[in-house]
C-alpha atoms as one frame of an Amber mdcrd trajectory, in Angstrom:
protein
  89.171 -42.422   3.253  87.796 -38.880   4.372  89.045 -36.117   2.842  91.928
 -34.657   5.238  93.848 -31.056   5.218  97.620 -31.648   4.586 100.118 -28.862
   3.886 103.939 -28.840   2.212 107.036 -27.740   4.370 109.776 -25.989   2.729
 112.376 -28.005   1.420 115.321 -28.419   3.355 118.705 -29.920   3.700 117.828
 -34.359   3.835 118.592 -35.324   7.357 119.548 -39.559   5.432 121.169 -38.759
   2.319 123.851 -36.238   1.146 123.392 -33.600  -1.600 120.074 -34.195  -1.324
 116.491 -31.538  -0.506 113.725 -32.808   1.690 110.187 -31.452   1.858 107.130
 -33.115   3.633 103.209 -32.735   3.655 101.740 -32.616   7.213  98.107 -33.472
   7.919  96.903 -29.810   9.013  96.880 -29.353  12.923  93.735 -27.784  12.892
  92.267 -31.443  11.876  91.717 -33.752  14.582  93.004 -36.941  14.571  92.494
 -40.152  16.324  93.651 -43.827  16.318  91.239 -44.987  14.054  92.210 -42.406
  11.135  95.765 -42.538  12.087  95.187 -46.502  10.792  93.765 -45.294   7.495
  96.681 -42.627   6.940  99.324 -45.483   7.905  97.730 -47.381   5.281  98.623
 -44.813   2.684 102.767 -44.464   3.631 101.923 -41.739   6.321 103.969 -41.945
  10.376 103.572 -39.791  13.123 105.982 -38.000  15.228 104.387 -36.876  18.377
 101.106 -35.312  17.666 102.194 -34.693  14.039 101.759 -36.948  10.808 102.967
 -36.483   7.544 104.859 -38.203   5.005 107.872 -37.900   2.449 106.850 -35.540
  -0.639 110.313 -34.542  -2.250 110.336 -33.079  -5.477 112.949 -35.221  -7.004
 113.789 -38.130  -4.229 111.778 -41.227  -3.730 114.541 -43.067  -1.351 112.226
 -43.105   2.095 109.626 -46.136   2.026 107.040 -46.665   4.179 106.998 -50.498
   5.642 104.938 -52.968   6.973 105.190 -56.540   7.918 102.364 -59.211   7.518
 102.490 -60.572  10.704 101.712 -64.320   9.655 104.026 -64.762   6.591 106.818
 -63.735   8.812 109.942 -66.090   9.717 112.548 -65.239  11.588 115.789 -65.815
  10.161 119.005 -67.852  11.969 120.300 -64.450  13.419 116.989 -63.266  14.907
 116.722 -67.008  16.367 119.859 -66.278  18.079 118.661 -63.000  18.834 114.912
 -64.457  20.559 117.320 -67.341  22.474 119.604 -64.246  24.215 116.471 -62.430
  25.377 114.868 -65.367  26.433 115.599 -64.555  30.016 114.079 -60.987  29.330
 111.371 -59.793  30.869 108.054 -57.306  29.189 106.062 -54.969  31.000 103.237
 -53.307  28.758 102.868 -49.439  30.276 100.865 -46.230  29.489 102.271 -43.738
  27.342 103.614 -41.418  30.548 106.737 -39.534  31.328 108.857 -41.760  33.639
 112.317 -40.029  34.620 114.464 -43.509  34.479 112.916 -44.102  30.803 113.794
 -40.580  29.944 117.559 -40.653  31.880 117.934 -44.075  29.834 117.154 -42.158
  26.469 119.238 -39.542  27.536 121.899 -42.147  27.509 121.123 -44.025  24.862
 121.162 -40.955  22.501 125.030 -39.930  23.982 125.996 -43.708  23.245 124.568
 -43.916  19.295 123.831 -40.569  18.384 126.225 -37.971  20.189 125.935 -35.487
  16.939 122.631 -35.952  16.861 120.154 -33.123  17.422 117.928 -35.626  20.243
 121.071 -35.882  22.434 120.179 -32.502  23.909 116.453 -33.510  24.498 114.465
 -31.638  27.141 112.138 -33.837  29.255 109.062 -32.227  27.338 111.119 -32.933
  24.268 111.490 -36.843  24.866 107.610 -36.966  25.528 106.445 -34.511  23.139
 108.253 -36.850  20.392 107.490 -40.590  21.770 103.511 -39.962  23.097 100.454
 -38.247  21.026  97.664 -36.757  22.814  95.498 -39.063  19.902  97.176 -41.919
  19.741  96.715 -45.365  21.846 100.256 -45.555  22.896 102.479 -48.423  24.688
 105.893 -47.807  26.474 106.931 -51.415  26.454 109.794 -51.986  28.894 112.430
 -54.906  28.521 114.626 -55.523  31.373 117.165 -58.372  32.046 118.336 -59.799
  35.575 115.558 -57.218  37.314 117.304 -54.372  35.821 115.129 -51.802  33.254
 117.531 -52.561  30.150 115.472 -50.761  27.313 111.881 -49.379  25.772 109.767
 -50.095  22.569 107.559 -47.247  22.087 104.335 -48.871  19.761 101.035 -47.540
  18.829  98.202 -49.957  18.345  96.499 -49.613  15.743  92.839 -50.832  14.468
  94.990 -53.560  12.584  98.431 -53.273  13.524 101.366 -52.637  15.683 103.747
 -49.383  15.057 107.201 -49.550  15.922 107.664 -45.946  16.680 111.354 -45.729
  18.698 113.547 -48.013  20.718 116.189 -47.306  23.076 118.197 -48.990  25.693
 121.106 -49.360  28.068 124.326 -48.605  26.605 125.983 -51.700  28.247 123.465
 -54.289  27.135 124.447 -53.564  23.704 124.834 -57.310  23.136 121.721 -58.264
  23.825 120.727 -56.600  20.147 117.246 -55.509  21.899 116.604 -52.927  19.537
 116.171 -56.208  16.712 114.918 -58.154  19.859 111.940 -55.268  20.644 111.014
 -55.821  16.815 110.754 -58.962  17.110 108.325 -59.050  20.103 106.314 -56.683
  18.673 105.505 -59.415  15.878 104.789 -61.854  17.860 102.397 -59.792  20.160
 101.045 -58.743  16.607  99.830 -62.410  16.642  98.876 -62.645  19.715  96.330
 -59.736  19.547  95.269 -61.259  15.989  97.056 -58.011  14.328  97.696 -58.336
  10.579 100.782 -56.186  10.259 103.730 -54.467  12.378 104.319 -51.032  10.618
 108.795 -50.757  11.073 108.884 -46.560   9.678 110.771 -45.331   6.553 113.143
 -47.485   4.819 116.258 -46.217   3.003 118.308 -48.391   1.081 121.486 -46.043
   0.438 121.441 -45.168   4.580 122.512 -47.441   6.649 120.805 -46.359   9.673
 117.408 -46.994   7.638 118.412 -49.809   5.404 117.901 -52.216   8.193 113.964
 -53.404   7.918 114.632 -55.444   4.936 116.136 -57.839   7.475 112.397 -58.773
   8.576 110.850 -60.759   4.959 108.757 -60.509   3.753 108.785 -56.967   4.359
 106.461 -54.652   2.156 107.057 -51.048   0.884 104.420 -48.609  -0.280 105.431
 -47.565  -3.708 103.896 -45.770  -6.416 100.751 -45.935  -3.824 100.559 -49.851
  -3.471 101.733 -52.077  -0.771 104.507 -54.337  -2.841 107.461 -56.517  -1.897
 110.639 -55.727  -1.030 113.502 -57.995  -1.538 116.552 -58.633   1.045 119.487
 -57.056   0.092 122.202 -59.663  -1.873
């Protein structure tokens, strides 16, 4: 690993967790980035947002766990069978990372419909793009879309080694399809189909539920105390 610039935010209120102080360290945007070192810096617990990367350094919190998936120990459980069977009528379409308007007027909608309080629910057009793309980064806007109608998006970076799930949305009214588990679990199986060795699934947090999730794909790794090591499903 080359030596790389980072440099600590100020701590502020946790955006997952009451009564609790977050603070980051941000690789320094005067470094350049690329794909390639991106992979080594996901390695080490690290995510990106936009052109940005950085990771969780609070003083007195550990909660948020970087994840990864080894794409050829995974099984899918009786649930995400169900899940595959629904979508099997789905369609893919693998796209550039570029602005579309009916992506964005879907996110737009999407971000009313799960997160109204939310601070992305008044999300400019450069906002949207700004967050999902990189200027670095090789980037994917995967589209899903049932009966010929767009019905949601996987943003994913691929990686040297890896897929990234970096955001899903969809249509509000094909909530039962469950595509946001459904573009997960496509991801994994492109994984294999490219030869990947791992689908990187963001920041776990066992006391939020909106983060708490990802344990649902096993075996699911976390990197703690700087090693990749297992972590159970919740009992």
């Amino acid at each position: 690993m080359i030596s790389i610039p980072l440099f600590l935010t100020e701590t502020s209120p946790c955006s997952y967790l009451d009564n609790k102080n977050a603070q980051s360290a941000f690789v320094h945007p005067s470094f350049s980035l690329t794909t390639s070192i991106y992979s080594q810096l996901i390695d080490q617990g690290f995510r990106r947002s936009g052109n940005e990367v950085y990771t969780p350094h609070c003083p007195s919190c550990s909660s948020c766990v970087a994840t990864r998936l080894t794409t050829k120990q995974f099984t899918p459980t009786k649930s995400q069978k169900r899940c595959i069977k629904k979508n099997q009528q789905t369609t893919v379409i693998i796209k550039p990372a570029k602005f579309e308007q009916a992506h964005y007027d879907m996110y737009m909608r999407y971000q009313k419909f799960k997160h109204a309080d939310g601070g992305m629910a008044n999300s400019s057009k450069e906002d949207y793009i700004h967050f999902l793309s990189s200027d670095w980064c090789t980037t994917l806007f995967v589209e899903f879309s049932i009966e010929n109608e767009l019905a949601g998006v996987a943003i994913v970076d691929l990686l040297d080694d890896a897929l990234s799930a970096v955001y899903t949305f969809f249509e509000p009214k094909y909530s039962k399809y469950s595509l946001g588990t459904y573009a997960v679990l496509w991801q994994i199986q492109h994984a294999k189909e490219l030869d990947l060795s791992y689908v990187y699934l963001g920041f776990w947090i066992e006391d939020c539920a909106k983060m708490s999730y990802k344990t649902q794909y096993q075996p699911i790794k976390g990197f703690i105390d700087n090693h990749w090591q297992n972590i159970p499903t919740k009992t």
